[in-house]
C-alpha positions in Angstrom: 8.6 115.1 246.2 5.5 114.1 244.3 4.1 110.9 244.4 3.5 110.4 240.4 1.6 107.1 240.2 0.6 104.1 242.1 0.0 100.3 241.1 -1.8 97.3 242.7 -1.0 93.7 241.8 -3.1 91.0 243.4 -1.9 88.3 240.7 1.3 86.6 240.0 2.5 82.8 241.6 1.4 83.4 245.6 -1.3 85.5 245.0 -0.4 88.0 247.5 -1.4 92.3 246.8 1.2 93.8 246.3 0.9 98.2 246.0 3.8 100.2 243.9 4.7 103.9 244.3 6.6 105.6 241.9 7.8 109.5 242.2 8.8 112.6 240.8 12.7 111.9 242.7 12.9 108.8 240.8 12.4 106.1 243.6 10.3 102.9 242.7 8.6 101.4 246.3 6.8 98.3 246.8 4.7 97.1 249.5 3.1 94.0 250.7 -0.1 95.1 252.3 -1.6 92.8 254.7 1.6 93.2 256.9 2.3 96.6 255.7 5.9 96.0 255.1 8.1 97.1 252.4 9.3 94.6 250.7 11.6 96.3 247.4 13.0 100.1 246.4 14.4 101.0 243.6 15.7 104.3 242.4 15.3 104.4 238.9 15.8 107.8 237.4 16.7 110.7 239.3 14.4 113.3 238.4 11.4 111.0 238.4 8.9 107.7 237.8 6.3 109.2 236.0 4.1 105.7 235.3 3.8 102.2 236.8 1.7 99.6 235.5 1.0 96.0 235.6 0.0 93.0 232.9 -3.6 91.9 234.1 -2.2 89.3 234.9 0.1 90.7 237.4 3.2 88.9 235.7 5.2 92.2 234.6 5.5 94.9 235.5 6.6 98.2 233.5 7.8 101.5 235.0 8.7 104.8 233.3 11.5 106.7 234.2 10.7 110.9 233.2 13.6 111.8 231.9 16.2 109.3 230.3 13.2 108.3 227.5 13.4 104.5 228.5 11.0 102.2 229.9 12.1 99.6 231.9 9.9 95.9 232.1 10.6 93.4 235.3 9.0 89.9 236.1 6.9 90.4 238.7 7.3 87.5 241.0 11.4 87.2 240.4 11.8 91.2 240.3 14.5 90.1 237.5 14.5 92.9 234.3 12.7 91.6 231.1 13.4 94.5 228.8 14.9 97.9 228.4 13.0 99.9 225.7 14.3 103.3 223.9 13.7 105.6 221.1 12.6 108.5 223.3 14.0 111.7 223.1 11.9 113.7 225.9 10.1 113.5 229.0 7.9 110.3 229.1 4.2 110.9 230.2 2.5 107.7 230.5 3.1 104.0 229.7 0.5 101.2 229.3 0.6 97.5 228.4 -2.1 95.7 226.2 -3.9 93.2 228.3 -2.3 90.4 227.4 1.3 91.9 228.4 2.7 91.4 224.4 2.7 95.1 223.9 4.0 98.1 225.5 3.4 101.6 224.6 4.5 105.0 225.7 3.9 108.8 225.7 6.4 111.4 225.4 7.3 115.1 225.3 9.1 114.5 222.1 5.3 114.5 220.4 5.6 110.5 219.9 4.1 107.3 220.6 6.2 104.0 220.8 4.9 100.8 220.2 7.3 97.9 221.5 6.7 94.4 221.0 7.3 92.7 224.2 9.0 89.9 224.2 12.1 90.8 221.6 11.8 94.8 222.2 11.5 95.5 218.5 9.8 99.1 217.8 6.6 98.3 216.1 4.8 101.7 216.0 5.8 105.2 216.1 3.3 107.8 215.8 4.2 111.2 216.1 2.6 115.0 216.9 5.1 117.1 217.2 3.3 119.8 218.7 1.9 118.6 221.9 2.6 116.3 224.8 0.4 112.9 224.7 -0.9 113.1 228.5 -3.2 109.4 228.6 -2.9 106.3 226.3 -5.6 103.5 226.6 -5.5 100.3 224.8 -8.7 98.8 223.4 -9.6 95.2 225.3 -8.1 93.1 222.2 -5.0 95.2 221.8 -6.2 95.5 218.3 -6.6 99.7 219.1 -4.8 102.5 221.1 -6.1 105.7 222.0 -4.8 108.7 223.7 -5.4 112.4 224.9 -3.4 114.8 224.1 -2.3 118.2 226.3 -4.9 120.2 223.8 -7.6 117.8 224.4 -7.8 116.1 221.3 -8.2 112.4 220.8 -6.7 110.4 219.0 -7.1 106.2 217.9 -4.6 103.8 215.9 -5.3 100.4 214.5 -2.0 98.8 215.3 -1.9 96.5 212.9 -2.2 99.2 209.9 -0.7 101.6 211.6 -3.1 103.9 210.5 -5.7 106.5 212.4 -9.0 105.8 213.1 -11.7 107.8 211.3 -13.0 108.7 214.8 -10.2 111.6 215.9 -11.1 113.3 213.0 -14.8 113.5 213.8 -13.9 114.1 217.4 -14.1 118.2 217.7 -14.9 118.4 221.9 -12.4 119.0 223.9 -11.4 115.9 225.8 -10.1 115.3 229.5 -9.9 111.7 229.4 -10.5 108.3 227.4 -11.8 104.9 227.9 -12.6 101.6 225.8 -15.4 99.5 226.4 -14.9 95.6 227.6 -15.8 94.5 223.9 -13.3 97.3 222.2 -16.3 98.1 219.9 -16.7 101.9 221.9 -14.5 104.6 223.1 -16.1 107.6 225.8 -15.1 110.5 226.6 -15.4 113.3 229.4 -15.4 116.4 227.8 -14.7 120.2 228.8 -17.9 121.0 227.2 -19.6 119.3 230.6 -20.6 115.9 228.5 -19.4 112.1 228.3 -19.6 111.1 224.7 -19.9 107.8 223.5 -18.4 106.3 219.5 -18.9 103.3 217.7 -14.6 103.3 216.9 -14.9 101.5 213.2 -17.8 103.5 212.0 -16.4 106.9 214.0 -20.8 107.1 214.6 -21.8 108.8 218.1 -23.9 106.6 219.5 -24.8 108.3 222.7 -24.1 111.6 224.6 -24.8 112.0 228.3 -26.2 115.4 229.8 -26.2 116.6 233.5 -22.8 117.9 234.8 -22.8 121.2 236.1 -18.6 121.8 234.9 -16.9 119.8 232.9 -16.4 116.2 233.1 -12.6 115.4 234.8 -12.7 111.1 234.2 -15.1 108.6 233.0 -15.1 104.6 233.4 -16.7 101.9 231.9 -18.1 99.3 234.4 -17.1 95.6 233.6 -19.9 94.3 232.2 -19.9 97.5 229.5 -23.5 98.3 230.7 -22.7 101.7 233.1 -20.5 104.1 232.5 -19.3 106.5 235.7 -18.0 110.0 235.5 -16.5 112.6 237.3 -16.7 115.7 237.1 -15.5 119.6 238.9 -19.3 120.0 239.7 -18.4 118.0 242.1 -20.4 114.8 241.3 -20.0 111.7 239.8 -22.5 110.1 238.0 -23.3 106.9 236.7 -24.9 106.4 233.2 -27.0 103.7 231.5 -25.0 103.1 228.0 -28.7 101.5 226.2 -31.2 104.0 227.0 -28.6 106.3 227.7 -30.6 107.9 231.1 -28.6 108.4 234.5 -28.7 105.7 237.0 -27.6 108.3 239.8 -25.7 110.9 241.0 -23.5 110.9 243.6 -23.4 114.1 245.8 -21.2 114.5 249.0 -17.5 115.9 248.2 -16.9 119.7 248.5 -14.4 119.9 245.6 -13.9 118.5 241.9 -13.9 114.7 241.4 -10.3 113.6 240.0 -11.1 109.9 239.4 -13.5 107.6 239.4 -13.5 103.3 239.4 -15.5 100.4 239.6 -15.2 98.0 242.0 -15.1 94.2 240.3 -18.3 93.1 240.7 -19.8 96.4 239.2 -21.8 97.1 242.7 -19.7 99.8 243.9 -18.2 103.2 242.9 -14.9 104.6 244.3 -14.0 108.3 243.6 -11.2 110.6 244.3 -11.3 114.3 245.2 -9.5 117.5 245.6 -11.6 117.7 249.1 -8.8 115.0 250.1 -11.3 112.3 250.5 -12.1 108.9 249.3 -15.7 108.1 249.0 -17.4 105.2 247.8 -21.3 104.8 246.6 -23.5 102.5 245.8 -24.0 102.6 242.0 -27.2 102.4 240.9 -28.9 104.6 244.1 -25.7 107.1 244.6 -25.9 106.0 248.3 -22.8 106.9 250.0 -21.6 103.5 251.7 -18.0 105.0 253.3 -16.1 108.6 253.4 -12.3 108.0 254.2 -10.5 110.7 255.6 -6.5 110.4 255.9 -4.9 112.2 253.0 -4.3 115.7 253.5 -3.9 117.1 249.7 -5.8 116.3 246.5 -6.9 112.1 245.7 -5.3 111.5 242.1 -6.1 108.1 242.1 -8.0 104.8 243.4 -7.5 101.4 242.7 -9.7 98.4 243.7 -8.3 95.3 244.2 -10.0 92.4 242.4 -12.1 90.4 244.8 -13.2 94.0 245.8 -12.6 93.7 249.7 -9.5 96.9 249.2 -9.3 99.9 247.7 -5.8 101.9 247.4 -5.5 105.9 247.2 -2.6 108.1 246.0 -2.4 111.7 246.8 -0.3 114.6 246.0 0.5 114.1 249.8 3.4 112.3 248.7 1.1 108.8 250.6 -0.8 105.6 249.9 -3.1 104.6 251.4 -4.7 101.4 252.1 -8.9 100.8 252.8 -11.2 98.0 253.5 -13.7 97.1 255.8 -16.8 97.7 253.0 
């Protein structure tokens, strides 16, 4: 078993975090985490969950199963099924709502896209690449955009609305390894195998900045909340943390003995969380690189942190088939 994705909901009607686990033998788990107990299990495909995300809100929820092509939509708080959404014909990769929970969208083997309109399940979008595997989607802040990676490393960005692609993908020639939109959807970065984080105005398709100084190539980048940082990771072994106006490095981060899988911000923009294949979970002080905490617990590679929103958690998946639960910062 793999554990394919996890999800923390600190929103809904009592307010309580909540942490979701979905795997690669299809079971759905959720936890409540201040007792520890689970509270809900689901098996919902048999050969896996490969995606599980929640509205902003922490309303909905949306889980996708890796082989029947559908993506399933519950209420959060009632746990009762909002939606059932099709047109798949291969293994789905990744799913992602819009922030305001009206859209859904999903990545598939089958070289497609799908756009679904929420609330009545009608197909809005399909955008298609037959050749290769769409591996990360990210929706712009406004849900006015949606970008993704695919398994080449290209990048591609929609206007939903048009349907049509952004001038940007085509001036995009690096080789990507992930995506993210700024807070004000007016720029996308990217890490890049070439050992960069690139930074485009999205309607003008202009690079506006390009940050320098990682040793390999650059595994994740984030933006921070306020859109004025950005943080990377990288297999050098670092992450970093980048001014986006004068485009200088605020500070590195130096301490874990193997790549950096994923990097994020805590709420408040003070802290830095980042994940490793060293099995560890460290997180800095962002503007000196001071390492405040080193967890220890998992025994195979980090592939993801989560903060929770008043900042006082911070939730780890490994390919240890765990979750695990910190605080005390």
């Amino acid at each position: 078993m793999c554990l394919a994705t996890i999800s923390l909901c600190t929103g809904g009607r009592t307010q309580q975090p909540y942490l979701f686990s979905g795997s690669s033998e299809g079971t759905l788990r959720a936890w409540e985490i201040r007792c520890e107990k689970e509270i809900g299990y689901l098996r919902e495909d048999t050969s896996g969950v490969t995606s599980v995300v929640w509205t902003g809100d922490g309303r909905m929820m949306v889980a996708a199963g890796s082989s029947k092509g559908k993506v399933r939509a519950w209420e959060g708080d009632s746990g009762k099924e909002i939606g059932c959404f099709e047109g798949h014909t291969g293994v789905l990769t990744i799913v992602s709502w819009t922030r305001d929970g009206k859209m859904i969208a999903a990545g598939s083997s089958d070289g497609s896209v799908r756009v679904w309109e929420t609330s009545s399940g009608k197909e809005l979008r399909c955008f298609q690449d037959v050749k290769r595997r769409f591996s990360h989607l990210a929706w712009s802040k406004d849900g006015s955009m949606l970008a993704s990676k695919l398994s080449n490393g290209t990048a591609r960005v929609w206007e939903i609305s048009s349907g049509e692609e952004m001038r940007y993908s085509a001036k995009n020639s690096v080789i990507v390894t992930s995506v993210s939109w700024s807070e004000d959807s007016r720029f996308i970065a990217a890490g890049s195998k070439d050992w960069t984080v690139r930074v485009w105005e999205v309607r003008s398709s202009e690079q506006v900045q390009c940050f320098k100084g990682h040793g390999e190539q650059a595994t994740c980048v984030v933006w921070s909340r306020d859109g004025s940082m950005l943080a990377s990771g990288s297999e050098d072994m670092t992450a970093r943390v980048w001014e986006m106006s004068s485009g200088r490095r605020v500070s590195c981060c130096t301490g874990h003995k193997g790549r950096v899988t994923c990097v994020a911000w805590s709420e408040n923009g003070r802290f830095l969380a980042s994940g490793s294949s060293d099995c560890t979970v460290r997180v800095w002080e962002a503007r000196s690189g001071k390492e405040i905490r080193c967890f220890r617990g998992h025994t195979d590679c980090i592939t993801s942190v989560v903060w929770s929103e008043d900042g006082s958690m911070l939730v780890s998946g490994s390919d240890d088939t765990t979750v695990l639960v910190w605080g005390n910062f």
